[in-house]
C-alpha positions in Angstrom: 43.1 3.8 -30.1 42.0 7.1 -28.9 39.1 6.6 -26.0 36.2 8.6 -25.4 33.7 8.2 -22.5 30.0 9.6 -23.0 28.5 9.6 -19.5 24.5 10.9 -19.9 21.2 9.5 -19.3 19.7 9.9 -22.3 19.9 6.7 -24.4 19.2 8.2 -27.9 21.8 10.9 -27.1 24.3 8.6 -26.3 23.4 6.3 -29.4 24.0 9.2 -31.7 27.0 10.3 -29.9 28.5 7.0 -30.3 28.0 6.4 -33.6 29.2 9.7 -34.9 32.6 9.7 -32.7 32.8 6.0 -34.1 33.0 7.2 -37.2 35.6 9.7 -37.1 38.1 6.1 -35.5 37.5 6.9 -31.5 37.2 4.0 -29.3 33.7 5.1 -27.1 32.6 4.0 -23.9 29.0 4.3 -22.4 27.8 5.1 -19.0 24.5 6.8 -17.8 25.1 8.6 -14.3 28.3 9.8 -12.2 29.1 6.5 -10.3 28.8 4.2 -13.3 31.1 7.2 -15.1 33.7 7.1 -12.6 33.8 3.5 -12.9 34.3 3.4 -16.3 37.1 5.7 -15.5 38.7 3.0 -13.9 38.3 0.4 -16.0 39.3 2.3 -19.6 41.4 5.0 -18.7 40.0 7.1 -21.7 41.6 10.4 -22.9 38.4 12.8 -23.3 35.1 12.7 -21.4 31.8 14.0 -22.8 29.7 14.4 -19.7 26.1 15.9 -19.1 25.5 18.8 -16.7 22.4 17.2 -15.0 22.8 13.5 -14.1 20.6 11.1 -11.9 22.6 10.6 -9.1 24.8 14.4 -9.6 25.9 17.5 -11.0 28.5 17.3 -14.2 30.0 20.6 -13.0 30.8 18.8 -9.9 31.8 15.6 -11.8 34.7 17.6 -13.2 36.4 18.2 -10.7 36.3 14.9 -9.1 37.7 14.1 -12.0 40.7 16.1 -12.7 41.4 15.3 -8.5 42.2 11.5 -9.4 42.8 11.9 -13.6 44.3 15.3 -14.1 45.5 14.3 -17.5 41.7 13.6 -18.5 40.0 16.4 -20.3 36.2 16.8 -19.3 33.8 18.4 -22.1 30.5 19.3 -20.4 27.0 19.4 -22.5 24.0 20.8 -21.2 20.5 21.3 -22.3 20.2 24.5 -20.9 22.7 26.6 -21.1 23.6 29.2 -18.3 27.3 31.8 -17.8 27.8 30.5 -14.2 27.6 27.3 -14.6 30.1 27.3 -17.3 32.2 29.6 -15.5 32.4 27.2 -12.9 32.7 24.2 -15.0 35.8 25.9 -16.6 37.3 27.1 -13.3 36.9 23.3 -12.0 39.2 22.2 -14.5 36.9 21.5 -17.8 38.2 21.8 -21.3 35.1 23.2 -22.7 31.2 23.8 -22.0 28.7 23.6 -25.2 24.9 23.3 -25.1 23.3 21.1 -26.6 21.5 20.6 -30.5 23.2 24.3 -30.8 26.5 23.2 -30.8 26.3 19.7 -32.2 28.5 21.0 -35.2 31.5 21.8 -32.9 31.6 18.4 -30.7 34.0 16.5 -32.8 37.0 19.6 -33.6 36.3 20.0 -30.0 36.9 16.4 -29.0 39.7 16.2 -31.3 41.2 18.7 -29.5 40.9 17.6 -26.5 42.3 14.8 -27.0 45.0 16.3 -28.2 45.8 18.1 -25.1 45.0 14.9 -23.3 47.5 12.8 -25.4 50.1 15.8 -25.0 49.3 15.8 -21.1 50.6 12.1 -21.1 53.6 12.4 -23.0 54.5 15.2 -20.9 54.3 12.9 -17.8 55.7 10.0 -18.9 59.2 12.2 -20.0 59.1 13.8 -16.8 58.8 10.5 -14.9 61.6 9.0 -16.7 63.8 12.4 -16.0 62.5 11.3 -12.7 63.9 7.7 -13.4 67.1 8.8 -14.9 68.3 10.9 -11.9 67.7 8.1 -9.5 69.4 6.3 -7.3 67.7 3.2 -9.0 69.5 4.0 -12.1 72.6 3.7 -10.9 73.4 0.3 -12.0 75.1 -2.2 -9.9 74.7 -5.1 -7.7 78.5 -5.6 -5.6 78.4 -4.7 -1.9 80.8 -1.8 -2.9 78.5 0.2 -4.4 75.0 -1.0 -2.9 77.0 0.3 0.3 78.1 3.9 -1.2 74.0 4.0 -2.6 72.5 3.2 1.0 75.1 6.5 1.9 73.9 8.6 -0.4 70.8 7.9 -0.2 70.8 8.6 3.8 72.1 12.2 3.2 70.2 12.9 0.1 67.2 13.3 3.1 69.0 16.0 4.7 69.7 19.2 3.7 74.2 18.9 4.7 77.0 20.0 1.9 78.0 16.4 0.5 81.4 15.7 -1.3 81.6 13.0 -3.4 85.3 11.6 -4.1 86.7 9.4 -6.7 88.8 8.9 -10.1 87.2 10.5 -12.8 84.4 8.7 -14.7 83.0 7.1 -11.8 79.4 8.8 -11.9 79.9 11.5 -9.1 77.4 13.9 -11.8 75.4 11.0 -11.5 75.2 10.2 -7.9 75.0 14.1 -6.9 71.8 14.7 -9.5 70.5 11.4 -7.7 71.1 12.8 -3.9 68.9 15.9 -5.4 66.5 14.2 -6.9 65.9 12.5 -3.5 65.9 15.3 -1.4 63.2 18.2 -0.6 64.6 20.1 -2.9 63.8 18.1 -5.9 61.3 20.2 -7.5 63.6 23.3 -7.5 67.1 23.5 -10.0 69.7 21.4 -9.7 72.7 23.7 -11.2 76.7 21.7 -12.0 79.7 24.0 -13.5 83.0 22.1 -13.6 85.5 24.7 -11.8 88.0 23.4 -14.4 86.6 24.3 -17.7 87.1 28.1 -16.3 90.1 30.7 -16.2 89.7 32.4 -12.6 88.0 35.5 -13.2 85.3 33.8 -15.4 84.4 31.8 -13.0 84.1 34.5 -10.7 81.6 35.8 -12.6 79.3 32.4 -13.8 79.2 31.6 -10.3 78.2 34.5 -8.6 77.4 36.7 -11.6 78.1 40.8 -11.4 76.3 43.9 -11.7 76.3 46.2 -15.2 79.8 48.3 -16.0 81.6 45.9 -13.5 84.3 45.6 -16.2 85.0 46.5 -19.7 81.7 44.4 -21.7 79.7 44.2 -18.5 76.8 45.6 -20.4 73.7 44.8 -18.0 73.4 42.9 -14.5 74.1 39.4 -14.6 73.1 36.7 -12.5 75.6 34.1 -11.4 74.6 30.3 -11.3 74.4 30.6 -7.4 71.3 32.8 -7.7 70.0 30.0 -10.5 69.9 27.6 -8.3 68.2 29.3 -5.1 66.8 27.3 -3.4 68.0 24.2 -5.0 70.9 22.2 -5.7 74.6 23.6 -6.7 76.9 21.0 -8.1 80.5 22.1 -8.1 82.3 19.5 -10.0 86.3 19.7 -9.8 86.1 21.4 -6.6 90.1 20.5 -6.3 90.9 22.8 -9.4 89.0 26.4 -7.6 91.7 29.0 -7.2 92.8 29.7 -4.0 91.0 33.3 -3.7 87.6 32.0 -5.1 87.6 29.5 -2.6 87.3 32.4 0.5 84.0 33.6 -1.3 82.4 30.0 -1.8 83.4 29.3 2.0 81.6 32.8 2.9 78.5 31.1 1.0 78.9 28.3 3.1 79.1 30.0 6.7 76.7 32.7 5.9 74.7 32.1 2.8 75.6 35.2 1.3 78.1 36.4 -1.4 78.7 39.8 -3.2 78.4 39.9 -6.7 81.6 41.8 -8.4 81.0 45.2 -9.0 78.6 45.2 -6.3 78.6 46.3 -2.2 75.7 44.8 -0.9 75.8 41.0 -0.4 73.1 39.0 -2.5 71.5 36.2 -0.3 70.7 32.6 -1.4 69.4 29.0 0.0 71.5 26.6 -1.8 72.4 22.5 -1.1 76.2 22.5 -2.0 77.5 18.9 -3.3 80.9 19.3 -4.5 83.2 16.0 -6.1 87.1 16.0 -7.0 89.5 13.2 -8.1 92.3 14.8 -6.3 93.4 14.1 -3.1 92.0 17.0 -1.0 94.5 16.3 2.2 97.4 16.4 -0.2 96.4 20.1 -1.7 95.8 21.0 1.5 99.2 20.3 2.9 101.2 22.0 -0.8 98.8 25.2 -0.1 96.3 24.6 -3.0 93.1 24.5 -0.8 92.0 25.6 2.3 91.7 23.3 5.4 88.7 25.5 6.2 86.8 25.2 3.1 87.3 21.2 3.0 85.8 20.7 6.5 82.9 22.5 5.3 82.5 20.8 2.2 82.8 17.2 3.6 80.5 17.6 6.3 79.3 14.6 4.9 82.1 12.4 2.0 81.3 10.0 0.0 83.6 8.0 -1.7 82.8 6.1 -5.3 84.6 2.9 -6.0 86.5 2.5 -9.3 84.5 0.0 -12.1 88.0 -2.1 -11.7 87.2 -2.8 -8.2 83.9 -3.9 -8.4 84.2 -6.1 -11.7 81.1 -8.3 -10.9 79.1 -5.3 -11.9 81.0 -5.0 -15.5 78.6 -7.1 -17.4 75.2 -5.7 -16.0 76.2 -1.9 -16.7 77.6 -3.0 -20.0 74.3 -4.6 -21.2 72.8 -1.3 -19.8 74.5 0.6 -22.2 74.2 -1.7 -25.1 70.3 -1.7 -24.5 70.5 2.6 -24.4 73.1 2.4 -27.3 71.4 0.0 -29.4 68.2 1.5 -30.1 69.8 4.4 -30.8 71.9 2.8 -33.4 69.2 0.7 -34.3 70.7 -2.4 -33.4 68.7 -4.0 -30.5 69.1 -7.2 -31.7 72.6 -7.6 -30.4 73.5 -10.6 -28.6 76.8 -10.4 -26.9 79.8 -12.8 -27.1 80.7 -14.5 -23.7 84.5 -13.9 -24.9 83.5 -9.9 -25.2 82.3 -9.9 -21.5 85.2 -11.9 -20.5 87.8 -9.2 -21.9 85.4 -6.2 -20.1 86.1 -8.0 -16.6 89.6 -8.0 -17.3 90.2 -4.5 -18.6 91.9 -2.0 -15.8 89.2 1.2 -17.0 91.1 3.7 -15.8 88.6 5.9 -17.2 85.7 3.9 -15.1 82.0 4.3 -16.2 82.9 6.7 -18.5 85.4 4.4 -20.1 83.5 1.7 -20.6 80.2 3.9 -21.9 82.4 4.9 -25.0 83.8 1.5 -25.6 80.7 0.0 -26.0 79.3 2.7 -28.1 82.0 2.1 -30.4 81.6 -1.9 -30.4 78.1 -1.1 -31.1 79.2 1.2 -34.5 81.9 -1.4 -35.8 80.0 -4.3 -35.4 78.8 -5.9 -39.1 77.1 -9.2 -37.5 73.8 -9.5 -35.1 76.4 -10.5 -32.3 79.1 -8.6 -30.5 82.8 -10.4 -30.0 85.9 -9.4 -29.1 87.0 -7.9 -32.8 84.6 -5.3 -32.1 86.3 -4.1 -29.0 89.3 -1.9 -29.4 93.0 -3.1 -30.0 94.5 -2.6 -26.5 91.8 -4.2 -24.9 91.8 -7.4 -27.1 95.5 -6.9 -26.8 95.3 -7.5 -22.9 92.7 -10.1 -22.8 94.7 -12.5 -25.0 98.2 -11.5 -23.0 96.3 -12.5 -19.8 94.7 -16.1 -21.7 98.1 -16.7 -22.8 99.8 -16.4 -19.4 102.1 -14.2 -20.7 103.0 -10.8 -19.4 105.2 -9.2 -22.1 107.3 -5.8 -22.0 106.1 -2.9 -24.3 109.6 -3.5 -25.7 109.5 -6.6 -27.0 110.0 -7.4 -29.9 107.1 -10.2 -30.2 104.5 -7.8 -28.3 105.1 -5.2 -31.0 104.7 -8.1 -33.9 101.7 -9.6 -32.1 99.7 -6.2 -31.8 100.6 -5.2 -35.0 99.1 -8.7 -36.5 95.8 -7.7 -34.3 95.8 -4.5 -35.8 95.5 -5.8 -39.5 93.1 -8.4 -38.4 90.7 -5.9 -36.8 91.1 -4.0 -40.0 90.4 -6.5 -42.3 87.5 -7.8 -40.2 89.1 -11.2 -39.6 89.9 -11.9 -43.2 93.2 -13.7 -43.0 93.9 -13.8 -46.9 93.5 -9.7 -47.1 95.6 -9.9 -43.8 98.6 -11.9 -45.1 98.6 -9.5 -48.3 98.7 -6.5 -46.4 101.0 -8.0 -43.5 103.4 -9.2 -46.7 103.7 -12.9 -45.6 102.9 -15.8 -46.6 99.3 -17.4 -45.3 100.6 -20.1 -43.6 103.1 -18.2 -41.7 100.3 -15.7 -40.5 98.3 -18.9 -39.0 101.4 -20.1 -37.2 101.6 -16.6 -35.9 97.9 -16.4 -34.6 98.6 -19.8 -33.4 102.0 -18.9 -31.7 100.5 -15.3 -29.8 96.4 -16.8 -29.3 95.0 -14.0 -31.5 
């Protein structure tokens, strides 16, 4: 229920108050000077705040801003018997959402509270998105409780206080956006933009120009000055993702960034200057392009000032089962299916997957599970073919070629099954065998 707090001395005043807020379905607290107010602050946290100007033990215009100090999200409406300009320009300039006088203005207190408390409602759904932006890009977010990667957060969080280039390494899907948006959102430069561009998703000269931008008539459609994503994120954070895929030539102006903090835009002759944090991240072997000519020794020395390295999900398997649930959680109120319980056999065949597409991978297969699944419970027919297909080759002790004649009959039967949703009669029809044989089938290959 919406709260309201009337703090004055008069008893009959606050009666009335009381009543007629009641009315209109506030929730109304009482106190009778500033101390008993700010305690009942405390104590029921309300939204809006009808206070007097002249209290017992204080001012009301003073009261304000006390209050907006320790409850900025609380709006303060001051009433006074005698109305005066500077004490209402004051009350307004010490944070207060309006200033009426009162008997005048009884008309206008409740569309005035009810605004109010609109703003103060808005006011705390503002904060509590930004504090769970705040959560998301956390280091406390990243899920996982293995050595491995409690180890590669303690790093990142130990440079995330300084203000070095950081590159992040791994296969792809491991989280590297993830980990550099945390090692931002950790450092001083938090408040200010954090900017990623994937230097893969761009031909060469494009990504000349998103990076550092270019000046009007620089080339045929350069209509008016553009800024590049370098001068977006001044004086925050620039995440190049992909760093292994930059062009050989682009790289010289990126290492000119690093050594000087300058760059010139194209079509320009004066250099353009700029405060950034560089984290960059690849899945290619840096040493290895360096040696076949695809990236400069210089640049890479610069860039890994300080390297991180993110373990693959394979390697750290004990954490399979916590970020899995994670995602279920995220996934299922989406999908409107939080009352998923999971299988034990489901989990078992996620620890024994190889996710060669890591987090990423294992993100979309439970997003999917989540969409086929028809029951309250998620098993191992909701998880796609290849890996049910490698959880019951692994159970069975088998290891069979892709050539094989049985593999091919045995994926093929767990094809139709998954399709039919486990009905074996619908199975056998469509499989064009008898019923009895398919049983001795799912007998013979564990399906």
């Amino acid at each position: 229920m919406n709260k309201v707090l009337i703090i004055d001395d008069e008893n009959q005043l606050r009666k009335l108050l009381t009543r007629m807020l009641e009315l209109e379905g506030y929730e109304i607290y009482q106190a009778s000077d500033c101390r008993s107010g700010i305690k009942q602050i405390e104590i029921s946290s309300p939204e809006v705040v009808l206070c007097d100007v002249r209290l017992p033990d204080g001012n009301g215009v003073d009261l304000v801003l006390k209050i907006k100090k320790t409850y900025p999200q609380t709006e303060v409406i001051l009433l006074t018997a005698h109305g005066n300009i500077p004490d209402g320009v004051q009350a307004i300039k010490n944070g207060a959402f309006d200033y009426i006088t009162k008997g005048d203005d009884n008309n206008k207190i409740i569309p005035l509270i009810s605004r109010a408390m609109e703003k103060a409602l808005m006011n705390k759904r503002l904060e509590q998105l930004e504090s769970q932006v705040g959560r998301q890009y956390s280091f406390q977010n990243i899920q996982g409780s293995s050595k491995l990667i409690k180890d590669t957060i303690s790093l990142a969080q130990k440079v995330s206080t300084t203000d070095v280039p950081v590159l992040l390494t791994g296969e792809t899907g491991t989280g590297k956006e993830v980990f550099a948006q945390a090692i931002h959102g950790n450092s001083v430069r938090r408040d200010k933009a954090f900017v990623a561009i994937n230097c893969s998703s761009f031909s060469k000269d494009l990504l000349e120009s998103e990076m550092f931008g270019y000046k009007a008539g620089a080339f045929t459609g350069a209509a008016k000055d553009k800024k590049g994503l370098f001068e977006e994120a001044n004086n925050g954070t620039i995440f190049l993702d992909e760093i292994g895929e930059m062009v050989f030539d682009l790289q010289a102006k990126l290492l000119r960034i690093l050594e000087t903090g300058e760059f010139i835009k194209i079509g320009e002759t004066k250099p353009t200057k700029v405060n950034v944090r560089i984290i960059a991240a690849t899945n290619r072997d840096l040493a290895k392009e360096i040696e076949d000519g695809h990236f400069r020794e210089d640049l890479f020395y610069r860039l890994s000032v300080f390297q991180i390295h993110l373990p693959a999900l394979r390697d750290r398997s004990e954490d399979i089962e916590l970020i899995a649930r994670s995602f279920i959680e995220d996934f299922g109120a989406k999908l409107s299916k939080q009352a998923v319980t999971i299988n034990q056999e489901f989990i078992e065949a996620l620890k024994r997957h190889s996710w060669k597409g890591n987090i990423r991978e294992l993100r979309n297969v439970i997003e999917r599970s989540l969409i086929v699944c028809n029951e309250d419970e998620l098993t191992l027919q909701d998880l796609p073919i290849e890996i049910q297909n490698s959880h019951f080759e692994e159970i069975a002790g088998k290891s069979y070629s892709n050539f094989e004649m049985a593999t091919m009959e045995r994926r093929h039967i767990a094809r139709v099954l998954q399709y039919t949703k486990g009905n074996k009669t619908e199975a056998a029809r469509l499989l064009k065998i008898g019923l009895t044989t398919l049983y001795r089938k799912i007998e013979e290959y564990k399906l």
